[in-house]
Steps between C-alpha positions, in 0.01 A plus 500: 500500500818392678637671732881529541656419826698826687705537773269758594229373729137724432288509760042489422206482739194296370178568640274186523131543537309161567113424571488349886236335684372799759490301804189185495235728614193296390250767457687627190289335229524573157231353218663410198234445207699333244329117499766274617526126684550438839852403471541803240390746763700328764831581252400869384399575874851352652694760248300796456393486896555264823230236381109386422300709778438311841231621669522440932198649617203680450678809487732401185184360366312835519798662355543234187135592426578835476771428303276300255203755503303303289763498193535142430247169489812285660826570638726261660683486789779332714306237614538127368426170616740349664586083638489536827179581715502629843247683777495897477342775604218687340646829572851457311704448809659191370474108605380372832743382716265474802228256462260311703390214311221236620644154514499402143509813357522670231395141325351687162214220522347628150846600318406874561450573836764786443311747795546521861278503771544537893313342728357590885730234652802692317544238258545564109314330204545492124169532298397609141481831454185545341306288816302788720644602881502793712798682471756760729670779387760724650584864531861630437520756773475408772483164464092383548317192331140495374278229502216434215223257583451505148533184232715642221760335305864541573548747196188655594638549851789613413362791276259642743818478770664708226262769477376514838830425715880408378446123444428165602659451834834347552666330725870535640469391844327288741358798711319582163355193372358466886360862422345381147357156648362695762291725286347189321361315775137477501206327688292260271347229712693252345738310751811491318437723238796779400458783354766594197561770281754655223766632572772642249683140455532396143740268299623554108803462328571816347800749508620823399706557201764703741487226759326747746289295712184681550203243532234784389290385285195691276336194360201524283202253609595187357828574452812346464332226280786343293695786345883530611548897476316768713329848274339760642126553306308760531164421373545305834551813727854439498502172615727241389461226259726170425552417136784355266802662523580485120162721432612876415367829718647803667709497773583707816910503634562627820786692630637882390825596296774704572831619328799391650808709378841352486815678424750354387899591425645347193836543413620536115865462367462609101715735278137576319327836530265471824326838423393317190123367530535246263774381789292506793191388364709178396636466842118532651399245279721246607453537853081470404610211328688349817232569734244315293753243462490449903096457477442878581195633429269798509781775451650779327807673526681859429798677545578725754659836387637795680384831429692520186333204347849340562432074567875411529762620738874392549477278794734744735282783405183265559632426892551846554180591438358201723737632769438880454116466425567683199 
């Protein structure tokens, strides 16, 4: 329908609802069960949320289990494997920009010596994680380490650090790592001989879909083993496995929505009848049209009428009403 032009210039609000990321609070999970890839996910996630859940501690991974409840075999996740490795810690707090490294070290002897280790002198080791050590955790607050005399692997450290304290130990500072090395001297007889143990050091190469960088990781034993995208499974007690990304399963996005609303004053210069519908639904289409031309998505819109059910207003009658509140 065309609309003429008039030297009469019509003034009509627009009221623009559209779907918002609510913030990037992490613990808002949401399973979706249709079966999709990785990369899938990653896309329906990034327009229907924030993104693919990223999990960056042991309380977001107590809350994705609730979340799951059971409901699916596999679900993915943010996680995928990335090109660059590096030296985190255990408990999610990122990558470890204080080290004490033994001369030499980390020198991955084996090709997987991806596990730390600290030793009595202070000094740091890298070792495969499935070799046998004792082992210090830590306690969030206040601040207190725990020595095992125990020979566990790394993982296995790790999990009873889990369930019995906050983590593995970390280190920030030099005051702590004298603290740690001090806990795992020991007396054998041996001239020479030092004592080491695990602490929460480990290296991988894999990132979060939102770029957060958490290092917390909720590996099953034996995992990551070749696959290049990270799924929660539950016949694994919610621990996470590594398989191919182009394999399909459920997915969990992160991040709640909210309704933005917009308004927005149009003006209209037409000799046509604006009390017709047939009019302003023709004028509301074309603005949809517009929007969605400009890459906007998520959205609907609606006129706004006064209490008459009147859209339009002459413009001078429109700014009085602005200026009178009426």
């Amino acid at each position: 329908m065309a609309l003429l032009q008039s030297t009469i210039s019509f003034i009509g609000i627009i009221l623009l609802f559209q779907k918002t990321t609510a913030g990037n609070p992490s613990q808002w999970f949401h399973l979706i069960t249709d079966s999709l890839t990785w990369h899938e996910a990653q896309g329906f996630c990034r327009v229907k949320h924030a993104d693919l859940a990223t999990v960056n501690n042991m309380d977001d991974k107590n809350e994705l289990d609730k979340t799951l409840s059971g409901r699916t075999t596999l679900s993915w996740i943010g996680l995928l494997r990335g090109g660059t490795r590096r030296w985190m810690w255990s408990d999610g707090r990122g990558t470890a920009h204080f080290t004490r490294w033994d001369d030499g070290e980390p020198s991955n002897d084996d090709g997987r010596e991806w596990c730390g280790e600290i030793s009595q002198t202070t000094r740091w080791n890298d070792l495969s994680c499935g070799g046998e050590n004792d082992f210090v955790c830590y306690e969030r607050q206040p601040l207190k380490y725990v020595h095992y005399k125990e020979g566990e692997s790394w993982v296995a450290s790790q999990e009873l650090c889990r369930i019995k304290h906050t983590d593995l130990a970390y280190v920030t500072t030099s005051t702590q790592n004298s603290k740690i090395a001090d806990l795992v001297k020991s007396w054998t007889g041996i001239i020479g001989f030092n004592n080491n143990a695990w602490f929460g050091l480990f290296n991988d190469a894999w990132m979060w879909s939102d770029g957060g960088q958490t290092s917390f990781r909720y590996w099953q034993t034996g995992k990551p083993n070749g696959g290049s995208c990270a799924a929660v499974s539950v016949s694994e007690q919610g621990r996470w496995v590594d398989i191919n990304c182009a394999s399909k399963a459920a997915f969990v996005c992160q991040g709640g929505l909210r309704v933005k609303k917009m308004i927005i004053r149009i003006k209209v210069r037409s000799d046509a009848d604006l009390t017709d519908s047939a009019v302003s639904d023709t004028i509301l289409k074309e603005f949809e049209t517009r929007l969605k031309d400009r890459f906007v998505t998520d959205f609907s819109v609606r006129w706004r009428s006064d209490k008459n059910g009147v859209i339009f207003q002459r413009q001078e009658q429109q700014e009085v009403a602005e200026k009178t509140g009426c």
